[in-house]
C-alpha positions as CSV (number, residue, x, y, z in Angstrom):
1,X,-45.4,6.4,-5.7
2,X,-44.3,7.5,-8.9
3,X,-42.4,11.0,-9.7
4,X,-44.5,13.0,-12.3
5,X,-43.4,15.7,-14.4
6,X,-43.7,18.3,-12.1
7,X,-41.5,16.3,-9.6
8,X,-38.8,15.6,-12.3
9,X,-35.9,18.3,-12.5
10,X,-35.3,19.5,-15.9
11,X,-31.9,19.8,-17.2
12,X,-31.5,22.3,-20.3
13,X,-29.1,22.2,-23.1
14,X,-27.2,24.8,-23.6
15,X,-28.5,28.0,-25.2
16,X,-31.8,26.4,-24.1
17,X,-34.5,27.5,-21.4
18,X,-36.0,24.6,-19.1
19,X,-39.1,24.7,-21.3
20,X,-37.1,24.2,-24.3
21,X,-35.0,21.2,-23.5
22,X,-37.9,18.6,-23.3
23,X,-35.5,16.9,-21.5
24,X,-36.6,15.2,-18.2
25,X,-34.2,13.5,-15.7
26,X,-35.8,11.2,-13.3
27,X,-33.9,11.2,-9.8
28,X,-32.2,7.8,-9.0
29,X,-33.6,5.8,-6.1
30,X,-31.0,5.3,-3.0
31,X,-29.2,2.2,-3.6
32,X,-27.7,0.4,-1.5
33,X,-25.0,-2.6,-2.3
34,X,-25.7,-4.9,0.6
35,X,-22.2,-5.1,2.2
36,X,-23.3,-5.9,5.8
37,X,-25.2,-8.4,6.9
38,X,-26.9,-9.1,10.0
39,X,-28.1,-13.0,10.9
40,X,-31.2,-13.8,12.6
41,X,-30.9,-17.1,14.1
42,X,-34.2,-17.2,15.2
43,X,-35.8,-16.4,11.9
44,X,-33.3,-17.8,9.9
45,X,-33.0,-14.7,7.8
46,X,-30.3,-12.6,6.0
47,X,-30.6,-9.0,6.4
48,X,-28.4,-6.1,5.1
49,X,-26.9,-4.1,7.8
50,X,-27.3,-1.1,6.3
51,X,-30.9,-0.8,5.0
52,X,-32.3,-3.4,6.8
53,X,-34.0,-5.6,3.7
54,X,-34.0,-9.1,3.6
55,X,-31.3,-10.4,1.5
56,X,-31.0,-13.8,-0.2
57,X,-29.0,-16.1,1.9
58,X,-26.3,-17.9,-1.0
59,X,-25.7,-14.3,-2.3
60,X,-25.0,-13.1,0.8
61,X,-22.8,-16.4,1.5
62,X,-21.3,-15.6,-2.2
63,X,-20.7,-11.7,-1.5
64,X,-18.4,-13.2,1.8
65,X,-16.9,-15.8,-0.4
66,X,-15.5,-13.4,-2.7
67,X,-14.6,-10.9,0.1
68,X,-12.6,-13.7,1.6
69,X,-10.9,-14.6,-1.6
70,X,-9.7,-11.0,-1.9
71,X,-8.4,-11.1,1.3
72,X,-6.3,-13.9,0.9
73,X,-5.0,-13.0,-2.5
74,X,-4.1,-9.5,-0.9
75,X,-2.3,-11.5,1.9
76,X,-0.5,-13.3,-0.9
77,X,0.5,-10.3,-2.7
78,X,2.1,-8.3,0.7
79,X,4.0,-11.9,2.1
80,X,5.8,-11.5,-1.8
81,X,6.3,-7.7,-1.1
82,X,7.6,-8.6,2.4
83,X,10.1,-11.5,1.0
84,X,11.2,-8.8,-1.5
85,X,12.0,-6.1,1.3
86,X,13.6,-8.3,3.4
87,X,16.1,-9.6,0.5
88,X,16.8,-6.4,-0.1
89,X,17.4,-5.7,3.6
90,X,20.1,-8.2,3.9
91,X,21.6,-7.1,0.9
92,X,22.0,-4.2,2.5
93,X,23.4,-5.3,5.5
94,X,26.0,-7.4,3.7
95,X,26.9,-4.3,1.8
96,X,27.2,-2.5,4.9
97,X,29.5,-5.4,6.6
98,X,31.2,-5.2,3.6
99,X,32.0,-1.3,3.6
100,X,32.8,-1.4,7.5
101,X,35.6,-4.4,6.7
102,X,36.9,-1.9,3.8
103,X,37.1,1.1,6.2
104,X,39.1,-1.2,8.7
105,X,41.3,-2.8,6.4
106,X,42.1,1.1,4.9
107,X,43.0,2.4,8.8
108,X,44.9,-1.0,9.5
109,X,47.0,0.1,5.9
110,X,47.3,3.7,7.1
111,X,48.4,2.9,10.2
112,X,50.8,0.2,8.6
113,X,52.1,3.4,6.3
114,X,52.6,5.9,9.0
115,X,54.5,3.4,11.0
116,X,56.7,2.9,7.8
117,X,57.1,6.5,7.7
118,X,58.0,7.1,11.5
119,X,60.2,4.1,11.0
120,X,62.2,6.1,7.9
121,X,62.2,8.9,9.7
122,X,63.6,7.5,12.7
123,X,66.5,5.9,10.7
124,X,67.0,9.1,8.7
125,X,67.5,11.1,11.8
126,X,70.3,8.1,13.4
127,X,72.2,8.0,10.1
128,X,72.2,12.2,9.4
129,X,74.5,12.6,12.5
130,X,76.4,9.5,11.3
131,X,76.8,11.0,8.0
């Protein structure tokens, strides 16, 4: 059934009143994209999930081609994020190996200086009384 003029909402430009505008928008039919499908072995038919119409079987085919090639260049793109984290990772944990080796190396020298220190103190203290 076709909308007539009565049916069709008018949309006015500004400054103007409905009757004015001469202007007539039509409303746009639901649409739907065919993203589901459902398989009828018995029939042999392609159907869309959604709205139920009969949907040519290579474009349906096609439609799950592409969906699939998507998928796998997505895959692709998140294994090269996950090779990027994990170098970084490891760069991390060297740097952390690294820092940890620093800090003992520092408290080995510390405690190398404040045995030097006891040590001159010690044989400061013997040679006062000597002195």
């Amino acid at each position: 059934m076709m909308p007539t003029d009565e049916d069709t909402p008018v949309i006015p430009i500004r400054g103007e009143t409905t009757e004015d505008a001469g202007v007539r928008i039509l409303p746009a039919p639901p649409v739907c994209l065919h993203w589901r499908f459902g398989l009828h072995e018995e029939t042999r038919r392609v159907t869309c999930g959604r709205c139920g119409r009969e949907v040519d079987a290579f474009d349906a085919l096609m439609s799950l081609s592409l969906e699939v090639d998507r998928y796998v260049h997505r895959l692709e793109r998140l294994k090269g994020d996950e090779r990027l984290v994990q170098a970084r990772v490891d760069d991390l944990r060297r740097q952390e190996r690294n820092v940890k080796a620093r800090v003992r190396r520092l408290k080995a020298g510390e405690r190398d200086v404040l045995a030097e220190r006891r040590a001159a103190r010690g044989a400061g203290e013997k040679e006062a009384p000597d002195g």
